[in-house]
N, C-alpha and C positions, 0 to 999 in steps of 0.2 A: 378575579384575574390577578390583582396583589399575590394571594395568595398562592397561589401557582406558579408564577414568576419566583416566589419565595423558597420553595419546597424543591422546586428546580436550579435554585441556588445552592441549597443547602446539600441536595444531592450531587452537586459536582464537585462540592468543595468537599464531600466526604470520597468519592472518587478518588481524587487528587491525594487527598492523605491516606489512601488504602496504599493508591498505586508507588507512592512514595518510598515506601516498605520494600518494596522491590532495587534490587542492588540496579537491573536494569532500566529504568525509568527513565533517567538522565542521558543515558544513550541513545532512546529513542528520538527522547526532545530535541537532541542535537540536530536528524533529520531533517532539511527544510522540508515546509508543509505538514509535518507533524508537531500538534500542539497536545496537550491535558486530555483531552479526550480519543485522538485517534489513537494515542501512547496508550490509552487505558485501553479502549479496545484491541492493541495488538495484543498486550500482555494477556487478557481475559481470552483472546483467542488460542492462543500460542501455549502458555503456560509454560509448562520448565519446556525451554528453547532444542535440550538436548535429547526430548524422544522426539527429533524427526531423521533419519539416514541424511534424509536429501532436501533439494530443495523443490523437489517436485511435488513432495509429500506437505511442503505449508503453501505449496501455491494451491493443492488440491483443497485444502482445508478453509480458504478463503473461497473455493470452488472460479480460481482465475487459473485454472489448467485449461489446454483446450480440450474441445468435447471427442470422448470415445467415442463417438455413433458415427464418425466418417468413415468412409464406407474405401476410398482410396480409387473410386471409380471416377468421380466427378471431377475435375480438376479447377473449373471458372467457379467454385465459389471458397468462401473465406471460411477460415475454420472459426469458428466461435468459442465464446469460453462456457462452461460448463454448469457455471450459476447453481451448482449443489452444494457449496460450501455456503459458510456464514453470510450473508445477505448484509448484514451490518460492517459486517467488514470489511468487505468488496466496497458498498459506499461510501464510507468513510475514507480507504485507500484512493478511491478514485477520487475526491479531491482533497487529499493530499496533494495527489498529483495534477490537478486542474493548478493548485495555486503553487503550489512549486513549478511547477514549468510556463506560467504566468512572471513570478517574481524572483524567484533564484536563476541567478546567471547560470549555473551548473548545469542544473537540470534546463534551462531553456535550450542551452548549446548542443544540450543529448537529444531534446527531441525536435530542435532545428536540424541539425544534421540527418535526421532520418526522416524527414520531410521532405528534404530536397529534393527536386524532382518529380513526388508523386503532390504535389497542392492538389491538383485538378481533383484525387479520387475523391469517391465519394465516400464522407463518413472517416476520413484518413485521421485526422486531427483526434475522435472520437478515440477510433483504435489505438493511439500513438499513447494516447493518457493510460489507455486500460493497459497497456505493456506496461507503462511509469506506472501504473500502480504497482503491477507485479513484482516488477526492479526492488521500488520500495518496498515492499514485504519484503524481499529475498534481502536487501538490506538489512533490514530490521532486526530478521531473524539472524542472521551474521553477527550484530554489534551484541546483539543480547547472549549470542551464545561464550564472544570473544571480550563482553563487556567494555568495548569502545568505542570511544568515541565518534562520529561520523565524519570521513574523509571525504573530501569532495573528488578526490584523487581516483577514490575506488566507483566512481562513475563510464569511466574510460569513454567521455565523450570524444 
């Protein structure tokens, strides 16, 4: 068990010094709730920030688009996201945004504001993280592409 705790040390800390290399790295980390490892997986996702047009095309990539197969007939249910994109990154992004909107006053007041009102639904709180994740990617890929640093400002709570 030593040993695997060890080999799992040795492996993040060589992470760390890969992703270091990257002029972007440091712009991630500014991010609340991004730490050494979600930073590592956006970059490993993402890669050069500048083949995407849009931001529809890295939120697809994470597969936090919502799902093509609505049909436009139904209207009482919620559109879902699409969960074809990277699995690990979807995860990692979603708490991201669990512990940023937990501890940073920013992100708390963005998805307290968009709360108001619906507490009652069901699942709401849920949903509210899976958009703060998205936010955050679409951030992410922004600082990486503009190499800066993260503004609390560009939240527009």
């Amino acid at each position: 068990m030593h040993r695997l705790h060890d080999v799992i040390q040795e492996t993040d800390t060589k992470i760390v010094e890969l992703c270091r290399r990257f002029p972007e790295y440091p712009c991630l980390l500014s991010i609340p709730g991004f730490g050494p490892d979600i930073s590592a997986k956006v970059i490993g996702a993402l890669g050069n920030p500048y083949r995407f047009e849009n931001h529809r095309q890295v939120l697809k990539t994470a597969g936090l688009d919502l799902s093509a197969d609505t049909s436009g007939k139904r209207t009482n249910t919620i559109p879902v996201i699409s969960k074809k994109g990277k699995a690990d990154l979807r995860y990692g992004l979603y708490h991201a945004a669990l512990i940023a909107s937990t501890r940073d006053h920013t992100f708390m007041t963005y998805v307290t504001n968009r709360l108001t009102g619906r507490e009652r639904e069901k699942g709401i709180k849920t949903r509210m993280r899976i958009k703060l994740a998205a936010k955050m990617l679409v951030i992410a890929w922004t600082l990486m592409k503009k190499r800066q640093m993260f503004d609390p400002g560009c939240i527009g709570a």
